[in-house]
N, C-alpha and C positions, 0 to 999 in steps of 0.2 A: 647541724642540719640546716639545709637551706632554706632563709626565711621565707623566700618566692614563689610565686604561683605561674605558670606562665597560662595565657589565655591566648595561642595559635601563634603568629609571628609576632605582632603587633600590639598585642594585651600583655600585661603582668598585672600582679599583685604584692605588694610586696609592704611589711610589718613595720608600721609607725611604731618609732622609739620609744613613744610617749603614750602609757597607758593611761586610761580613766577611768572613772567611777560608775559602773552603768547600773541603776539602781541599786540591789544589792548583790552583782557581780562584780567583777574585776573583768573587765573587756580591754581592746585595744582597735586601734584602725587598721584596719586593710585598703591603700589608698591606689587606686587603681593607674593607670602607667600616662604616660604624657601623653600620648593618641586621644586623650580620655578630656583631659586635663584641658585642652585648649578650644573645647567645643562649648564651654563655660559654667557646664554643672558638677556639682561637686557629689564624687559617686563612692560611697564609702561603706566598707563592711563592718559591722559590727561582732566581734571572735573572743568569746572566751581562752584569758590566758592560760589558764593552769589546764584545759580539758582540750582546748585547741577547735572548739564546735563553734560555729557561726550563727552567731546571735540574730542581726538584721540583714538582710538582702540589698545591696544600692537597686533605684531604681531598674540598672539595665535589666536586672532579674526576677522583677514583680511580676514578672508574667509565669514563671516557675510556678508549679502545682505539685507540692508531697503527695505522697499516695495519699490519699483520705484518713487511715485510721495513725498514721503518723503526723497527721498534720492534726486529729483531735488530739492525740497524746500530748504535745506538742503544747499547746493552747492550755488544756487542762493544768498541766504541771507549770503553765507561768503564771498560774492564776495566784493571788497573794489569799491563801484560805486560812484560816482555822481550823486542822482539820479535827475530827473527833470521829473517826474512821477505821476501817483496819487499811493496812497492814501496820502492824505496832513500831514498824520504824520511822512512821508519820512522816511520807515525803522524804526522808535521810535525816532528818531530825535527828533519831536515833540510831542510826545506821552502826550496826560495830564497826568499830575501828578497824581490828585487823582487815574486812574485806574490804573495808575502802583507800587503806593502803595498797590494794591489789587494784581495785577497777573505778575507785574515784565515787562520787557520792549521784553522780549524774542518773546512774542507773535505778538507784533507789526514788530518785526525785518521781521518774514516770512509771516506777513501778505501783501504779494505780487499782483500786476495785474498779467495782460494776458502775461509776459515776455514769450519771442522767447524760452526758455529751459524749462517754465514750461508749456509751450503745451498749446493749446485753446479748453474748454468742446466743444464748438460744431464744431469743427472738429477737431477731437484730430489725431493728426501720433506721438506721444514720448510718453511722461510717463505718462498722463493720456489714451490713449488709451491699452495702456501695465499695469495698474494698474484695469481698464475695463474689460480687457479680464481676467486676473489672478482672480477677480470677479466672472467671470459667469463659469470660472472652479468650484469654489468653489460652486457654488450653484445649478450648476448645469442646467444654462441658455445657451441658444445658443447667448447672446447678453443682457450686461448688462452697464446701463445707471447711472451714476451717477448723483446725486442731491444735490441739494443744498439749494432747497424751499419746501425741508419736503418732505412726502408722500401726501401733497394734494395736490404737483406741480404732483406727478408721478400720482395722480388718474386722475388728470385736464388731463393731457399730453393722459393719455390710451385711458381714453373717448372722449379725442376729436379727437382722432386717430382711433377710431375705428366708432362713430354717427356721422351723417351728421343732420343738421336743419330738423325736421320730424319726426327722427328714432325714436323708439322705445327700451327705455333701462330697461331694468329687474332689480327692483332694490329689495332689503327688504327695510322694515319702517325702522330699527335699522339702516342705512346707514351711515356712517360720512359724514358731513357737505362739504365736500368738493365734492362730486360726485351730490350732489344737485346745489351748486353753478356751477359746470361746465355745467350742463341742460343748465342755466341763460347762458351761456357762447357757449355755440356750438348749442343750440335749441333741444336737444332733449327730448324725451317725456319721465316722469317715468312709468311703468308700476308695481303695486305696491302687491307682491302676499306672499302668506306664505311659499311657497316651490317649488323648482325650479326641478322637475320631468325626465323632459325631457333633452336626453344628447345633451349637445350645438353640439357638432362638426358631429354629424348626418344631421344635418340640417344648417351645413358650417355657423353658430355662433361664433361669438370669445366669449371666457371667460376672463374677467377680475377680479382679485381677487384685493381685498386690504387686503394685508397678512402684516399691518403696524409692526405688535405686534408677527410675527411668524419670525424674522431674524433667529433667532437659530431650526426653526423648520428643525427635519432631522438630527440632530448633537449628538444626541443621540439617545438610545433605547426607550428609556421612554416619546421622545419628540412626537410631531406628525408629520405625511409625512411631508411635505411642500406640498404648491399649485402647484408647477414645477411639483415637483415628479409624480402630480396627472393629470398633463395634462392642466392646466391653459396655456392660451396661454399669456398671462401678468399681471407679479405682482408684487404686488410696495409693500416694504417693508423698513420700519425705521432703519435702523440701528443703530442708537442712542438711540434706546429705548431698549432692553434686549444686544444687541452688544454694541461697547463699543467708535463709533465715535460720536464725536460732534454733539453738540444738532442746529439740523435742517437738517443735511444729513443723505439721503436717497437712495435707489435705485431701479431702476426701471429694471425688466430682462423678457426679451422674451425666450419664449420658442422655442427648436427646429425644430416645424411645425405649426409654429405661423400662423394665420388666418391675425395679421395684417399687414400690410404694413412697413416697416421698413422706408421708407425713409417719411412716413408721420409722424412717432413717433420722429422720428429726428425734422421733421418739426416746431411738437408741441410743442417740449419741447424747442427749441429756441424762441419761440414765448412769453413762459411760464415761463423761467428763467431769471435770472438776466445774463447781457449781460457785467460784473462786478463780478463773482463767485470768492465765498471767498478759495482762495489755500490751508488754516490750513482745512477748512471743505474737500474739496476733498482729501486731504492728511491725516487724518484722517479716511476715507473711505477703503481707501488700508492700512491703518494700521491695522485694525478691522479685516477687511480680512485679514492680515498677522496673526495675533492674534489667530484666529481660524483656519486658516489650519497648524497652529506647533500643537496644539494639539485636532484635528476634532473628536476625539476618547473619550477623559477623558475629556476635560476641564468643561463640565457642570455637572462632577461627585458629586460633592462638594454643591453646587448650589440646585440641586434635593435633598441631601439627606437631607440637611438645614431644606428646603419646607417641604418635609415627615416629618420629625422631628414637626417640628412647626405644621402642623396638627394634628397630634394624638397627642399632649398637650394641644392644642387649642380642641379639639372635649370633652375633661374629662370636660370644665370649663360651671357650670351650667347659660342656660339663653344663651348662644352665639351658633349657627348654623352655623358650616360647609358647605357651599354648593357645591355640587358635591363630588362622591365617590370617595375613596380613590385609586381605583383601573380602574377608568373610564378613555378607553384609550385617549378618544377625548379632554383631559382637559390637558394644557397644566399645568404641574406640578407646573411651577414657577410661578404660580397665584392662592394665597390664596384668596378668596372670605369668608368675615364673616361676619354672618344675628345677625343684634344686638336688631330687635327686642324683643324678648323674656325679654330684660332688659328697655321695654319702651321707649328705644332711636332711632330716626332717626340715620342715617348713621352721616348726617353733625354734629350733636351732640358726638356725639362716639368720631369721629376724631378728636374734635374740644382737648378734654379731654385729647386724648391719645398724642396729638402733644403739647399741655402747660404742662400736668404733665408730658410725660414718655420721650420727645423725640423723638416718633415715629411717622413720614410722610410714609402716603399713597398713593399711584399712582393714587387713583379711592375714589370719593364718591359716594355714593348714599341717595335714603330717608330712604333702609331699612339695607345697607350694606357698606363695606369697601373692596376696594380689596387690598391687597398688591402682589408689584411684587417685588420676589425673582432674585438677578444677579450675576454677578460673583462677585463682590464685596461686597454681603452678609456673615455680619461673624457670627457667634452663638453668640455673645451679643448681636448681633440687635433682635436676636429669643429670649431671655433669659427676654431683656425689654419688646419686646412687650407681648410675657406671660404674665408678672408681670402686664403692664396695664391693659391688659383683665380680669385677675383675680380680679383685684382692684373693675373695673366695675361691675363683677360679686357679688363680695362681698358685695358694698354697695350696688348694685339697682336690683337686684334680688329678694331677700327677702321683698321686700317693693313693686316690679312689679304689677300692677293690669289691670286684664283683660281688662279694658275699653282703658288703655293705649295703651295695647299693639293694641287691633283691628283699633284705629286710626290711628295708624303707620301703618298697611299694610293691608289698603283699599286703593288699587291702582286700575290704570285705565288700560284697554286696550283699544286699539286704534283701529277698527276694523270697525267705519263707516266713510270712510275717503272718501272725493270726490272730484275731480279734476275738477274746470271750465276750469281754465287757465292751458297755459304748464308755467313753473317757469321762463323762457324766457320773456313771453307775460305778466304775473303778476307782474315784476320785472321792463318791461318799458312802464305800466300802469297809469295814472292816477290815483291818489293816494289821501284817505283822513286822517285824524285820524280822533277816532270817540273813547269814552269814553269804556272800556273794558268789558265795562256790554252791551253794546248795540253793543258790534262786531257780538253776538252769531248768525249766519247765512249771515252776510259778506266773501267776498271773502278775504284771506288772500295777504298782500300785503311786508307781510317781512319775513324772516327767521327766528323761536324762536327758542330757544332749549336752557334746562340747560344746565348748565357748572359747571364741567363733568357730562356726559364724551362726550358733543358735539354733540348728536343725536339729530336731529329736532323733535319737538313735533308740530308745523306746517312747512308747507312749502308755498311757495308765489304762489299764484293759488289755495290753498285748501280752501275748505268752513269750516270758524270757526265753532266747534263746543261747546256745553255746558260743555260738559265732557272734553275736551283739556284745556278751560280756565279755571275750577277747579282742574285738574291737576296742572299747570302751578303757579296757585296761591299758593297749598297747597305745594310744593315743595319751590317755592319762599319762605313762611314764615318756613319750616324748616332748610333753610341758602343753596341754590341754588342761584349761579350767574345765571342771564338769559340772556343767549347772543344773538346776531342779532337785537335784537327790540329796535326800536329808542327811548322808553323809558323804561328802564330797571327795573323802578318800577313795569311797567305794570299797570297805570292806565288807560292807553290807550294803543290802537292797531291802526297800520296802515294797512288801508284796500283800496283796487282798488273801483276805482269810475266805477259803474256798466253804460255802454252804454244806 
């Protein structure tokens, strides 16, 4: 690996031979390039050898500002303490061995509690409140909440900030799992339709979006509005999934003439979070944000043109479908979607192929498709392999394809006589039996199914089982769908509410 940094034509960096002792690290110089050198100050970086992190800044770079709650972390963790604290791996002190044979002891160092410098999420005054607001600049909220427990803590948190036990919530069937389980949780009712007509805020409605999978929406030309832009009054969005913080932080952001209540979304979300929040995940958050407002303009230039690229290669290879146009604004670029039926194969099949022979993981299965999702760390070999898989695919099972195959693969169901005894509240602390899966068919349902991915229930606990769900459910199942929520995940039975 090359020891050099270059900085534009004129700059490098490049690693003194000779390490030293830097209190109780093992550091080395980074001594910046002759340009540097003849102006008469001596400009010198300070880098951890074994982790490869940058201890000291040389002057040229004092002027550099960390996001705020990395730059407490930061501080906090150089501090020479005592500690008598949790977490019980004290700083890495104790850290097991085996994980830090994986990811080095650095992680455990700023894996920190609630310390007096690193602010408290639920009533922040320092550098999470200042890392909050530098957020909802960025995105354009009047008030942005950091997470910790995913986007299904921020969907838990919206909806039960905004329904009371009764309400009525507007949902679609495709919903993620989590806006179901908060029904179970706050009482309220789904209301289950195809299309949402009427404008909520005419009739003093809040809008809650679950925008998980759109953090970058807005950030480019080519991207879609965001939900803010479009007048959601709350939306909870992943940041760790196309943005680039840690996997399980999220954020949740009000809009400027929000319908809900701020001090009950406060409420909720203390209610809703861990009361123990991991600091590397919030710090991480304001990083991601930092990330994207140095360059809010270009940075997903690269990203898009990738995607483009990889579709119009992927669209020449016979037997594989494209889905959605090339030029359809509503489709968020960085999501390849590929219909592989035409080659005989389920989704889970395809995948299974392209991830033992090529190397390439997907974001999304399906029975009839693949989706990938393009990021910033997509480079043109990862496009390059996954062509070559495709083609492979195409190659062998194309020409051999037959009609019968293919019609099996995409005889799918819709879901369209759906009926509600119970609210998923009342079905969930119901009286309960199991009862063999052949003899559900008109029982009330008593648990939450739904494959996995992409996590959309295929029943809900309150709905009356139907024939067409439990042949779905089966025929998914045997072409390699995990089935999540059901207490038996075979599916030789189903757990159903004992009728009154």
């Amino acid at each position: 690996m090359d020891s050099s940094l270059n900085f534009g034509k004129n700059w490098s960096l490049s690693l003194n031979k000779i390490p030293r002792a830097c209190i109780s690290q093992e550091s080395c110089h980074l001594i910046l390039g002759k340009n540097q050198e003849h102006k008469g100050h001596s400009e010198i970086l300070e880098l951890d050898t074994k982790d490869k992190v940058i201890l000291k800044y040389p002057q040229k770079f004092k002027n550099y500002r960390p996001p705020p709650l990395v730059s407490a972390l930061k501080d906090s963790a150089a501090e020479s303490a005592a500690s008598f604290h949790f977490p019980g791996h004290n700083r890495g002190a104790a850290a097991p061995e085996s994980l830090t044979e994986l990811i080095g002891t650095r992680p455990f160092q700023h894996d920190l509690p609630e310390l007096p410098e690193l602010d408290n999420l639920f009533a922040p005054e320092g550098p999470i409140l200042e890392a909050q607001k530098e957020a909802a600049n960025l995105f354009g909220a009047s008030e942005t909440w950091f997470l910790v427990g995913g986007s299904t803590c921020g969907v838990q948190a919206a909806i039960m900030a905004t329904c009371s036990p009764g309400d009525t919530l507007v949902l679609p069937r495709n919903s993620h799992i989590s806006a179901v389980s908060t029904m179970v949780l706050c009482g309220a009712v789904p209301n289950d339709i195809n299309a949402i007509s009427k404008i909520c805020h005419s009739r003093k409605i809040p809008l809650i979006v679950d925008e998980a999978h759109g953090g970058h929406f807005g950030f480019h030309k080519q991207l879609p509005i965001s939900a803010l832009a479009q007048g959601a009054d709350l939306v909870v969005q992943s940041t760790h999934k196309v943005l680039c913080s840690l996997t399980q932080s999220s954020m949740l952001h009000s809009s400027g003439n929000s319908l809900v209540d701020r001090e009950r979304i406060c409420q909720c979300l203390q209610t809703l979070q861990s009361s123990s929040p991991s600091y590397l995940l919030l710090a991480s958050l304001g990083a991601a944000r930092a990330q994207i407002s140095d360059n809010q303009e270009t940075i997903f230039n690269e990203a898009i043109e990738l995607a483009i690229e990889a579709k119009s290669m992927i669209d020449k290879i016979p037997g594989i479908s494209l889905l959605g146009s090339l030029n359809f604004p509503s489709i968020d670029p960085l999501r390849v979607t590929i219909g592989v039926w035409g080659l005989g194969l389920s989704g889970f099949e395809a995948d299974d192929i392209l991830c033992r022979d090529f190397g390439v993981v997907s974001e999304l299965v399906g029975t009839q498709s693949i989706t990938l999702a393009f990021n910033l760390g997509t480079r043109r070999e990862h496009v390059l392999r996954l062509v070559e898989g495709l083609n492979y695919l195409s190659a062998t099972l194309f020409p051999i394809c037959t009609v019968n195959r293919m019609i099996e693969v995409t005889n799918l169901v819709h879901f369209d006589d759906i009926e509600m005894i119970l609210s998923p509240r009342d079905a969930f602390f119901a009286l309960k039996r199991k009862v063999r899966i052949e003899e559900s068919i008109g029982e009330i349902c008593g648990e939450l199914i739904c494959p996995y991915p992409p996590g959309i229930p295929v029943l809900f606990p309150g709905e009356v089982i139907t024939e067409r769900a439990v042949e779905y459910l089966l025929r998914v199942k045997g072409q390699g769908a995990v089935i999540s929520g059901a207490v038996d995940c075979l599916l030789s039975s189903l757990v159903v509410c004992k009728k009154s």
